[in-house]
C-alpha positions as semicolon CSV with decimal commas, in nm:
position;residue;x (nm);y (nm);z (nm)
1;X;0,000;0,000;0,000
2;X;0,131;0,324;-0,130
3;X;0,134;0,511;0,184
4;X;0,070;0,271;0,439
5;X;0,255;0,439;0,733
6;X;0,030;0,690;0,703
7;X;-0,274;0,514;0,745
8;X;-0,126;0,309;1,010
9;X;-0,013;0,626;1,200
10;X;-0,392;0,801;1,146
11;X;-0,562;0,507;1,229
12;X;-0,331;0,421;1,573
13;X;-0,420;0,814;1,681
14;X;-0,828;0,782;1,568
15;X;-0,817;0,473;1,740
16;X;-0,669;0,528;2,062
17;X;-0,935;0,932;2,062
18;X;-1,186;0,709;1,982
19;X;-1,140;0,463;2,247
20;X;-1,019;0,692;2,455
21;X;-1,385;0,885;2,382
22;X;-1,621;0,603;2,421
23;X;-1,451;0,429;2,761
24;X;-1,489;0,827;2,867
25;X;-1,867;0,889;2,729
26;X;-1,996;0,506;2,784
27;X;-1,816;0,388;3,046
28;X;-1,921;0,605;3,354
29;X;-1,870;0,522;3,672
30;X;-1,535;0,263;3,541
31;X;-1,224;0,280;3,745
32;X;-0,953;0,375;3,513
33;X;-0,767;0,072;3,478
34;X;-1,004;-0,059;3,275
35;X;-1,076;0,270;3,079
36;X;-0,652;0,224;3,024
37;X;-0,707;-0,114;2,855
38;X;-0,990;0,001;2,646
39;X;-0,775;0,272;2,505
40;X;-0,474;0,030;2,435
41;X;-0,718;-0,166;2,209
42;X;-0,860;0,099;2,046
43;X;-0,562;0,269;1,986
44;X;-0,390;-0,102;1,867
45;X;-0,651;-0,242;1,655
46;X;-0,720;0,126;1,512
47;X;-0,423;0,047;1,331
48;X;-0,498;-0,189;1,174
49;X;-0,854;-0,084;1,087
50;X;-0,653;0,193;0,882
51;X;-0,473;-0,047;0,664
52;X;-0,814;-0,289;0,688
53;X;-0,940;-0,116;0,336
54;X;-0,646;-0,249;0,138
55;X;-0,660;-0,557;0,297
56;X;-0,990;-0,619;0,093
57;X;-0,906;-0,420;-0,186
58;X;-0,535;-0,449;-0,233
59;X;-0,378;-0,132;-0,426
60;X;-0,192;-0,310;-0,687
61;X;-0,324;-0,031;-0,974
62;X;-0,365;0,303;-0,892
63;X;-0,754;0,287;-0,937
64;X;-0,796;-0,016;-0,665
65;X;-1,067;0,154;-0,517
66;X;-1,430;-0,017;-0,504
67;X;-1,686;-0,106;-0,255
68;X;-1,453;-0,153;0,035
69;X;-1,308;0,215;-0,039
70;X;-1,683;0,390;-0,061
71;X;-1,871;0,615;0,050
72;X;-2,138;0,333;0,115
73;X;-1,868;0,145;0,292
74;X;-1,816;0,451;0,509
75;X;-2,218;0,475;0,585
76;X;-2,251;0,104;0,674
77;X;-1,967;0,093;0,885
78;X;-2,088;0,379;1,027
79;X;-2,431;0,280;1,096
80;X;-2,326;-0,022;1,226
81;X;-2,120;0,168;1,498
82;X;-2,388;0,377;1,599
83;X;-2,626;0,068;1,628
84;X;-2,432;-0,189;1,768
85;X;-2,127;-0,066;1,902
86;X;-2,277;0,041;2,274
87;X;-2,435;-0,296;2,294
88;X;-2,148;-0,496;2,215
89;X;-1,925;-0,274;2,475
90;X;-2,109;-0,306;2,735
91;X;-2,162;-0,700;2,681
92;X;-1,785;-0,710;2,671
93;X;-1,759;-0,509;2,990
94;X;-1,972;-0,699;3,166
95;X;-1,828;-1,029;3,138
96;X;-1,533;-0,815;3,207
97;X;-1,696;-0,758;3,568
98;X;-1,778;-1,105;3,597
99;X;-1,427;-1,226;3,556
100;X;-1,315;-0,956;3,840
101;X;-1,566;-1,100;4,043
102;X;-1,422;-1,446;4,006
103;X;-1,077;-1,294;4,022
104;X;-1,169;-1,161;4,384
105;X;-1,270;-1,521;4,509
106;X;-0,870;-1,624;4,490
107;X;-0,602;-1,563;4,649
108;X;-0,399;-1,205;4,518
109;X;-0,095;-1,375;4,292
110;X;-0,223;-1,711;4,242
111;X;-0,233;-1,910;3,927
112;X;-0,638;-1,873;3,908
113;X;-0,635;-1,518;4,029
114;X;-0,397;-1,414;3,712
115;X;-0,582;-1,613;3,493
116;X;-0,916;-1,416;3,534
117;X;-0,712;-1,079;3,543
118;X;-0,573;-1,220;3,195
119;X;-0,966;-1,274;3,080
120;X;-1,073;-0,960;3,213
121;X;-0,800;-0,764;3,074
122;X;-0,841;-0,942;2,737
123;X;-1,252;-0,854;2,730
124;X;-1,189;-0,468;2,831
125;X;-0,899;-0,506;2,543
126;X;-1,131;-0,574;2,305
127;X;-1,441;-0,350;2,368
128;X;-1,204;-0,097;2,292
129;X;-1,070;-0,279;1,979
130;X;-1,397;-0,291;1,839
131;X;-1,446;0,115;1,840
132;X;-1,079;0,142;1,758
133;X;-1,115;-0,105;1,392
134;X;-1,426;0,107;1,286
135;X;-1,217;0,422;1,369
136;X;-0,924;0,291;1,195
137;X;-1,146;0,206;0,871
138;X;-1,331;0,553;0,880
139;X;-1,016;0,667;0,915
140;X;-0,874;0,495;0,601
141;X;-1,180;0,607;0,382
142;X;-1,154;0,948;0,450
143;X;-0,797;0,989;0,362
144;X;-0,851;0,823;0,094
145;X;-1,107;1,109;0,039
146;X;-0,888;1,363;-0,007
147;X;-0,651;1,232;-0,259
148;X;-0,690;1,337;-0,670
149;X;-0,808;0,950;-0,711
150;X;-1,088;1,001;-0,426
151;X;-1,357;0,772;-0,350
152;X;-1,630;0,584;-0,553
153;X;-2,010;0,631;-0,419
154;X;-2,073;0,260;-0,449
């Protein structure tokens, strides 16, 4: 991909704000060592939601662009964010509670006490994966936006 880094480096940043925004905005009341893991998935899987885009459509000609690289792509995405993204989040999170409940029932150190810190940990990691990929791809699609070549409708 042509100019990967950047797309890499805009996704990682939209990612990581739009983790960062949601843990903030839906996640009232959290303590912030989970809000920190949320962010580190955002802001990790945001980039590779920037470079997702090419993954479908790889840019082996300069006019590479189709669905994946659309303004209809951009809509769907984004509808499916603002339908199912709170949902899924706090699903995540609380089976995140859950495993810090079960955590609590051990011994502090033990084998089973750092296993449900590692499940925990992982779930809180990937609620804020999920709003960091969409991020990442929005974020792909509207760089994409501004070049000469920009972006098909369909």
């Amino acid at each position: 991909m042509p100019r990967r880094r950047t797309h890499v480096r805009v996704g990682a940043v939209s990612g990581a704000v739009s983790g960062a925004g949601l843990a903030a905005y839906r996640s009232v009341g959290q303590r912030p060592w989970p809000r920190l893991i949320e962010i580190a998935g955002g802001g990790a899987r945001g980039a590779r939601g920037g470079c997702f885009p090419d993954v479908l459509e790889p840019p082996y000609w300069p006019g590479h662009r189709g669905p994946a690289h659309s303004v209809s792509a951009l809509v769907l995405i984004g509808r499916v964010v603002y339908d199912k993204l709170d949902e899924w989040q706090a699903t995540l999170r609380r089976h995140a509670d859950r495993c810090a409940e079960k955590r609590a029932e051990y011994e502090p150190g033990s084998l089973l006490a750092m296993a449900w810190a590692l499940a925990e940990a992982a779930l809180r990691f990937t609620a804020g994966l999920l709003a960091g990929v969409a991020a990442g791809y929005i974020s792909h699609i509207g760089l994409d936006a501004l070049t000469p070549a920009g972006i098909t409708l369909i």
